[in-house]
Structure formats: structure tokens, C-alpha cells
N, C-alpha and C positions, 0 to 999 in steps of 0.2 A: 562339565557340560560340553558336547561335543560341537565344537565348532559349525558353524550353516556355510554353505558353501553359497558363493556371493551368487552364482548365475540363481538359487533357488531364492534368496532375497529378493530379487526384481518380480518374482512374481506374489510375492504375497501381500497382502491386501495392508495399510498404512496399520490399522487395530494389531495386525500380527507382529507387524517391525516394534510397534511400541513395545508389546507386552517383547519380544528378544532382549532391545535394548536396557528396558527394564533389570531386564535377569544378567544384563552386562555383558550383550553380545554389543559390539561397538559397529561391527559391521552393519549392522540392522538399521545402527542409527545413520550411519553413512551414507546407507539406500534411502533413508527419509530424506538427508539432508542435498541427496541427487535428486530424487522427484521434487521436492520443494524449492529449493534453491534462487531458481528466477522468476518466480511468483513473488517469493519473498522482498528480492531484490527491484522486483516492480512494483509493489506498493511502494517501497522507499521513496523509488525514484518519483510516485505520482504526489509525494506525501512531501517533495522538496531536492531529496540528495543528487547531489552530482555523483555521477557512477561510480568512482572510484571509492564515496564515502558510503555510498548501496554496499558496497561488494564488500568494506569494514565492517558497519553496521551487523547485514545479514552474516558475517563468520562469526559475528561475536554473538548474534540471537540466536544460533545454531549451537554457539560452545555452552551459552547458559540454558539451553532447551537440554543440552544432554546433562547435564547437571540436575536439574531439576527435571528429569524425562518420568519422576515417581509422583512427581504431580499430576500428570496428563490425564485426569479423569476420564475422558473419552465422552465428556458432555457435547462436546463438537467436531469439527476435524481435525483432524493432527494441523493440517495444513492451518485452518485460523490461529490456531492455539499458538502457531510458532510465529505466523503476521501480528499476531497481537505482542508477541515478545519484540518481536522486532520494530515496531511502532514506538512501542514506548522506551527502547532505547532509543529512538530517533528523536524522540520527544527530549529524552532526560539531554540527549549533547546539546538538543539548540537551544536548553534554556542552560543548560552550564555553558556554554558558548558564548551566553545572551544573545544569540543572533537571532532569537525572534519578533523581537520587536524593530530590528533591524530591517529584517525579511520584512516584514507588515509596512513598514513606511517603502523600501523598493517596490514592491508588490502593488501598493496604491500610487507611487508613482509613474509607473510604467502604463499603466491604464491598457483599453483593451489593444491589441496586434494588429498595425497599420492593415486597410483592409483594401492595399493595390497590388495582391498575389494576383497573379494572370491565371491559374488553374483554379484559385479559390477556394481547396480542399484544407480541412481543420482535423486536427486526430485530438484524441483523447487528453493529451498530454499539452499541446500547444491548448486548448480550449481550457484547460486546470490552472493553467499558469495565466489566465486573466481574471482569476479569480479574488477575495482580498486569501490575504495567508489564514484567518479563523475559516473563512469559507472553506480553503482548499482543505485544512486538515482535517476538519470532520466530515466533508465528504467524503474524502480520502480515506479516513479509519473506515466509515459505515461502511461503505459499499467497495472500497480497494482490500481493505483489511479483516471485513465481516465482523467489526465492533458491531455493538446494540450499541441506541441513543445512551443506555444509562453509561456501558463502558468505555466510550468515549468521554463522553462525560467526566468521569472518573479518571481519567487518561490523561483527562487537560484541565484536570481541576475548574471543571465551568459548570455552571450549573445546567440543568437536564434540560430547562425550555431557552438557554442560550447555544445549546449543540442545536435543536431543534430547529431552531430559528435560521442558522447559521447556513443548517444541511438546507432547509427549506429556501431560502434565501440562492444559495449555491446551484442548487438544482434548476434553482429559476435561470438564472444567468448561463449557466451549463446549454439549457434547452431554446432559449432565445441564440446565444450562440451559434449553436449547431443550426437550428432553423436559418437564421440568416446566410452562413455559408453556402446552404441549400439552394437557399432562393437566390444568390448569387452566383452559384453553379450552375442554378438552369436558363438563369437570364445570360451568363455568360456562353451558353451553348444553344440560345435562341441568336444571339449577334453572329455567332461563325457557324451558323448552320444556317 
């Protein structure tokens, strides 16, 4: 099979790289694992890791996605299919770790993020990290990772209406959050203006 030349890689569409890598062009998968790379690495990171165990994790969800690259039915995107690898390696270290129940009592300790910022703005990531740790990871799978309720689910060994419950739960506190930093932003920009 005659080799693809890398610059013709970048432009083909993620279904083409698969179907290359497949046939054991490595290159192909290289280019996936260049456009996917810090997506992957940002669920991690919304999902718990400190970056330099994102940047472990994700080389290692990239080496068993090319390993098993003849799985990739293309029922969804390349991109999910390799966040959902990456998820549940991150899942399988912190329960071999035991650090999740660890994470869960830190998590419930630290409560929500003193609220005397003088600008008062909140990102995605500080507002995740006042969550409990059940909260954070199924939010985090559904909507960072593109899990379904039931895959998640399945992910974290819980049952379907305690993911449910969790995400819903989460979402709540996620949007009171944000609201609040809001209405403390415009009240903070009603006193200096």
C-alpha cells in the first residue's frame, strides 16, 4: 500500500483517517490523534486530572484507540469514541488508586469558592470543581465526553436514574452558579460605574 503523504492527511475528513489507519497507515492515526489530542485532554482535565496525568491518560487512550482502531464502527465520532476511551481509563486509575472516595470527601469539604474575587468572573472549570465528585463525573462524561445517560452509567457502574439524578442535580448547581457570578458582576459594575 503506497504510503499517504502527511500534508494530504490533514485534509481528509476523521471517517477517511479511520478507514487508512485501519488498513495500517499509522500516519492516519497520528493525524487523528493531532486534531483530537486537547479535546481529549480537556475532558480529563474537567473530569479531575492534573495536567500532567491528562497528558498520561490521553497518550495512553490514543495507544489503545490505535489498537483497537478495527472497532471504531463509526456509530459516532471518532472524536467521542476516543473521549469515551479516555474517560474510562481515567475512571479505571482512580478507582485502582482508590482515590475516589478520597476526591468525594476533599470535594465536599472544600464547599463552594470564597465569593471576594474583585472581577467576579467564574469559567467552566472553577464552577465544575464546586461540584460533589458523583456530580462532577457525570456531568463531565454526558456533556464533556458525549457519554448517553445509560453509558455513563455503565462507566461508573451506577445505576441509570442515579447518573440521572446526579447530571440533573449538577446542572442545577452548575446554573445557580453561573447566575450568581452574573448578578455579581453587574452589581459589581453598577458600584464602579
Amino acid at each position: 500500500m503506497p504510503a499517504v503523504k502527511t500534508k494530504a492527511l490533514a485534509s481528509l475528513h476523521d471517517v477517511e483517517l479511520v478507514a487508512l489507519a485501519t488498513a495500517g497507515e499509522r500516519r492516519a492515526f497520528g493525524e487523528l490523534a493531532r486534531r483530537h489530542g486537547s479535546a481529549v485532554r480537556g475532558v480529563l482535565r474537567r473530569m479531575g486530572a492534573q495536567p500532567a496525568e491528562a497528558d498520561d491518560i490521553a497518550q495512553d487512550a490514543f495507544m489503545a484507540g490505535f489498537e483497537r482502531i478495527a472497532e471504531f464502527r463509526g456509530e459516532g465520532t471518532f472524536a467521542a469514541w476516543i473521549k469515551r476511551i479516555a474517560a474510562r481509563l481515567y475512571l479505571k486509575r482512580l478507582q485502582r488508586e482508590r482515590r475516589l472516595s478520597a476526591f468525594a470527601a476533599e470535594t465536599d469539604e472544600a464547599g463552594p469558592a470564597a465569593a471576594g474575587d474583585a472581577d467576579r468572573r467564574i469559567d467552566l472549570d472553577e464552577a465544575l470543581r464546586t461540584l460533589g465528585a458523583a456530580e462532577r463525573m457525570c456531568v463531565t462524561l454526558c456533556f464533556g465526553a458525549g457519554l448517553s445517560h445509560a453509558e455513563t452509567a455503565d462507566a461508573l457502574n451506577l445505576p441509570l436514574g442515579t447518573v440521572k439524578s446526579h447530571v440533573k442535580r449538577g446542572l442545577e448547581k452548575l446554573r445557580a452558579r453561573l447566575e450568581s457570578a452574573q448578578a455579581g458582576a453587574l452589581e459589581g459594575s453598577r458600584s464602579h460605574g
